[in-house]
C-alpha positions in Angstrom: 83.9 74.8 111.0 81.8 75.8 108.1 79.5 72.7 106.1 78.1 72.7 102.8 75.0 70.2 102.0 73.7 69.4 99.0 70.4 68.4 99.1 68.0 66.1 96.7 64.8 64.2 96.9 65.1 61.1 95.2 67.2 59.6 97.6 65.4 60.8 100.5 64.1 57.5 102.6 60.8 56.4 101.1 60.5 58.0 97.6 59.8 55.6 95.2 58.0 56.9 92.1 57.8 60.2 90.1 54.3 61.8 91.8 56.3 61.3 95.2 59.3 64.0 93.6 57.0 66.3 91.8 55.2 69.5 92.9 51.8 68.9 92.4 51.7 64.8 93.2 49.4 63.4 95.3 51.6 62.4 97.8 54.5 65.7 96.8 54.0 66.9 100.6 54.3 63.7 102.4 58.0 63.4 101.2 58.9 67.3 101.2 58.5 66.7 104.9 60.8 64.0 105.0 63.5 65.7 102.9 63.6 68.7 105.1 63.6 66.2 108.1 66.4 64.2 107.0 68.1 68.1 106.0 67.3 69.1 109.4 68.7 66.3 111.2 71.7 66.3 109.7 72.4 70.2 110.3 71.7 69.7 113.6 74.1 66.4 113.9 77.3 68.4 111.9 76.2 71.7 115.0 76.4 69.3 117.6 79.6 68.0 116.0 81.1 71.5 116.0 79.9 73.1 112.7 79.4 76.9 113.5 77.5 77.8 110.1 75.7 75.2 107.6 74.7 76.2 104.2 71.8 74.2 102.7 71.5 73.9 98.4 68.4 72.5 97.7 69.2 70.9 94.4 65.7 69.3 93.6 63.9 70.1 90.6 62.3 73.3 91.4 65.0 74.1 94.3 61.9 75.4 96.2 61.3 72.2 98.3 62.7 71.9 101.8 60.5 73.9 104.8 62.7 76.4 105.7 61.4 77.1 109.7 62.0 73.3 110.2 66.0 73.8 109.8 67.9 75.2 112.9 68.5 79.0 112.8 71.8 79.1 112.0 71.6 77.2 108.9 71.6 79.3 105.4 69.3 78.0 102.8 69.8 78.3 99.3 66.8 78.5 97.1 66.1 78.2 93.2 68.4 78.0 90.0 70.7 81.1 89.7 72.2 79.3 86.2 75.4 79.3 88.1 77.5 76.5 86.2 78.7 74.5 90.3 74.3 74.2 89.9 73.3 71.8 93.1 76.8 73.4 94.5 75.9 76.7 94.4 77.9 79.1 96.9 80.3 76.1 97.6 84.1 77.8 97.5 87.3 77.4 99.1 86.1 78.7 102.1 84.0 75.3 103.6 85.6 72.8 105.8 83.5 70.4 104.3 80.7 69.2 102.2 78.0 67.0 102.3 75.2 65.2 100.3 71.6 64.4 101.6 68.9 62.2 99.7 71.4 61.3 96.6 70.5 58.6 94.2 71.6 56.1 91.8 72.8 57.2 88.2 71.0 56.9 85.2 70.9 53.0 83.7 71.7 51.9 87.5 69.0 49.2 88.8 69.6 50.8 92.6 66.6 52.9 92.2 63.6 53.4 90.1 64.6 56.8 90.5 67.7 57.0 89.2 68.9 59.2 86.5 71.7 61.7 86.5 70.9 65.1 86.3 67.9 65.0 83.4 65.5 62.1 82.8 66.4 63.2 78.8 69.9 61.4 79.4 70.2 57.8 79.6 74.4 57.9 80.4 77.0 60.4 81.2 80.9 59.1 81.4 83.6 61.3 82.2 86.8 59.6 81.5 85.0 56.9 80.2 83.4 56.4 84.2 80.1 56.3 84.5 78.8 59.4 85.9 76.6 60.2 88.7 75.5 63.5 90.3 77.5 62.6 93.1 80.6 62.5 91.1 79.8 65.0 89.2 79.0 67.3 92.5 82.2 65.9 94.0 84.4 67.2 91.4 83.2 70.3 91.9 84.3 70.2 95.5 87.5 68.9 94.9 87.9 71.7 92.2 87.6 73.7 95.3 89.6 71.9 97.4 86.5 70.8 99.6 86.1 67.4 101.1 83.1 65.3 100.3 82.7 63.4 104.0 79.2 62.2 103.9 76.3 60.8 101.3 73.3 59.6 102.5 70.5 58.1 99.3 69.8 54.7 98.4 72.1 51.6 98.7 73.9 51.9 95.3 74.3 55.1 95.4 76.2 54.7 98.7 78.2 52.1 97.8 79.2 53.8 94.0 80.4 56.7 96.4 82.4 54.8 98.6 84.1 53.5 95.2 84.8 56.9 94.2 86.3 58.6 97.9 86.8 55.0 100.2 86.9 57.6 103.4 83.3 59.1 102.7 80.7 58.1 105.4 77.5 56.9 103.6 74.0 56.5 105.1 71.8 53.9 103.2 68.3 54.9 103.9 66.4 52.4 101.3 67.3 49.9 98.5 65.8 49.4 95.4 64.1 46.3 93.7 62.5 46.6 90.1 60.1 49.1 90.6 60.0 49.2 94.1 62.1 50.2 96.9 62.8 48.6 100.7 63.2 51.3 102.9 64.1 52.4 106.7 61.0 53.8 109.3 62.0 57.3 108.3 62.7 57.7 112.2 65.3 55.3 111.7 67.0 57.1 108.8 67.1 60.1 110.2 68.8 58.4 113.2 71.3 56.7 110.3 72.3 60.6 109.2 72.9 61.9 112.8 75.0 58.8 113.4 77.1 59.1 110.3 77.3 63.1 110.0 79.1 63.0 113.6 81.0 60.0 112.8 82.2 62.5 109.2 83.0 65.0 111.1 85.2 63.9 113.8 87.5 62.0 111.3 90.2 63.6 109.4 88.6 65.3 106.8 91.0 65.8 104.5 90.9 61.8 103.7 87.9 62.4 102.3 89.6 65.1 99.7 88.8 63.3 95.9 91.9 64.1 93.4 91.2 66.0 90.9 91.6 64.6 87.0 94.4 66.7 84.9 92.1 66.9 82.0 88.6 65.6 81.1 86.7 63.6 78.5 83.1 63.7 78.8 80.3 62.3 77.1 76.5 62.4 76.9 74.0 59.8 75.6 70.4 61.4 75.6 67.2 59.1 75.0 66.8 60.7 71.5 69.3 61.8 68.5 67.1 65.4 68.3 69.0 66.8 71.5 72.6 65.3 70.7 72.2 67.0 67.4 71.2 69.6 69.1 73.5 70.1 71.9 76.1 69.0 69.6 77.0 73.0 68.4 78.0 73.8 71.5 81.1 75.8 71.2 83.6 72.2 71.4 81.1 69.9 71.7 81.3 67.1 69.0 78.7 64.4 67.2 80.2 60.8 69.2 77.1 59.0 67.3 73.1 59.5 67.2 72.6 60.0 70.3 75.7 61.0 71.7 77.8 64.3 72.6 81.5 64.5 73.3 83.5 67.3 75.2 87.0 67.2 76.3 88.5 70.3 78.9 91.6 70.3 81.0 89.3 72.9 83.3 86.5 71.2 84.7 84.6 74.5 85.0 84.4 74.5 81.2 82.6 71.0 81.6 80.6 72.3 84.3 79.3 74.9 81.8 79.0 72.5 78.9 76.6 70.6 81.5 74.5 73.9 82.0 73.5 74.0 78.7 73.5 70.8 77.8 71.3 68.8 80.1 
């Protein structure tokens, strides 16, 4: 069985403000650790559960972030931003069994995080087919473009419960909550033991429940924080003006919307 895991950090258990998810904060390191923890633990749940090779995308800013020695040696880590258009999917194909999602948060305008955004603090809401968009949804239709199942998502409570919306079979692992501009969260022991738990549970259901159907055609749209990028973005090849602050694209191939999103957040 062959597993693909996304990975992020502002869903990791105990992230809370910006300096926490930035190289170069104060407190950067502290939650690195954790990320890779909570990475590790659930490699080493989907091994246990019969996974023979797990491939690792850290997706976070940089995509330099999670400790590579701490994951077990027959994990394959992903590193940095090849511009590939799948982006935190990078490497996923037709080949995996399954996929997973560690430390995912709450989309932009959502009040389940003060982290929460979707893919680029610049954007304040993405819709595809006039659904509000998340980077889960957005990574899940990748895999379903692949015919991957999404089986597990582990983040903060909304998030978990806006994926459950979107595949009802997906095992979630709430690791925190958040309130204003604060967050509750799990001992990050205890969320670590939440991911094992739920990553075993994922993988010895059937996973083709957890198979999202893929749209026939798509109709996207981007609202940034200021008109000078949706003027900007707007000339890209198909792209269209939907208001001052506001780009439309519409594709019956959702690789062609995965490449407007390239170059357009």
């Amino acid at each position: 069985m062959k597993i693909y895991m996304s990975i992020d950090l502002e869903g990791i258990c105990g992230t809370t403000h910006w300096d926490e998810v930035t190289r170069g904060g104060e407190r950067y390191a502290e939650f690195q650790k954790q990320m890779t923890a909570e990475t590790a633990a659930a490699c080493r749940a989907a091994l246990e559960a019969g996974a023979t090779r797990v491939y690792v995308r850290d997706g976070h800013d940089s995509a330099e972030n999670i400790i590579a020695s701490e994951l077990p040696e027959s994990t394959v880590l992903i590193r940095g931003w090849s511009r590939h258009p799948y982006m935190m999917m990078q490497e996923l194909d037709h080949s995996f069994d399954a996929a997973m999602m560690i430390g995912y948060h709450s989309l932009a305008g959502s009040p389940g995080s003060p982290l929460a955004h979707t893919m680029s603090t610049r954007v304040s809401a993405i819709t595809i087919n006039s659904l509000p968009a998340s980077e889960f949804l957005i990574n899940a239709y990748t895999a379903a473009y692949e015919r991957v199942p999404v089986v597990f998502v582990s983040g903060d409570r909304a998030l978990c419960d806006h994926a459950s919306t979107i595949i009802p079979a997906v095992r979630t692992a709430a690791v925190k909550y958040g309130s204003g501009d604060s967050t509750v969260n799990l001992h990050p022991e205890a969320a670590r033991n939440r991911i094992t738990e739920q990553v075993k549970l994922a993988l010895s259901g059937a996973l083709s429940d957890c198979l999202l159907p893929l749209p026939e055609s798509f109709d996207v749209a981007i609202t940034y924080t200021s008109f000078t990028d949706a003027y900007r973005y707007s000339f890209f090849p198909g792209a269209e003006s939907a208001g001052p602050n506001t780009i439309r694209f519409r594709s019956d191939d959702y690789f062609e919307v995965l490449k407007f999103f390239l170059f357009t957040l």
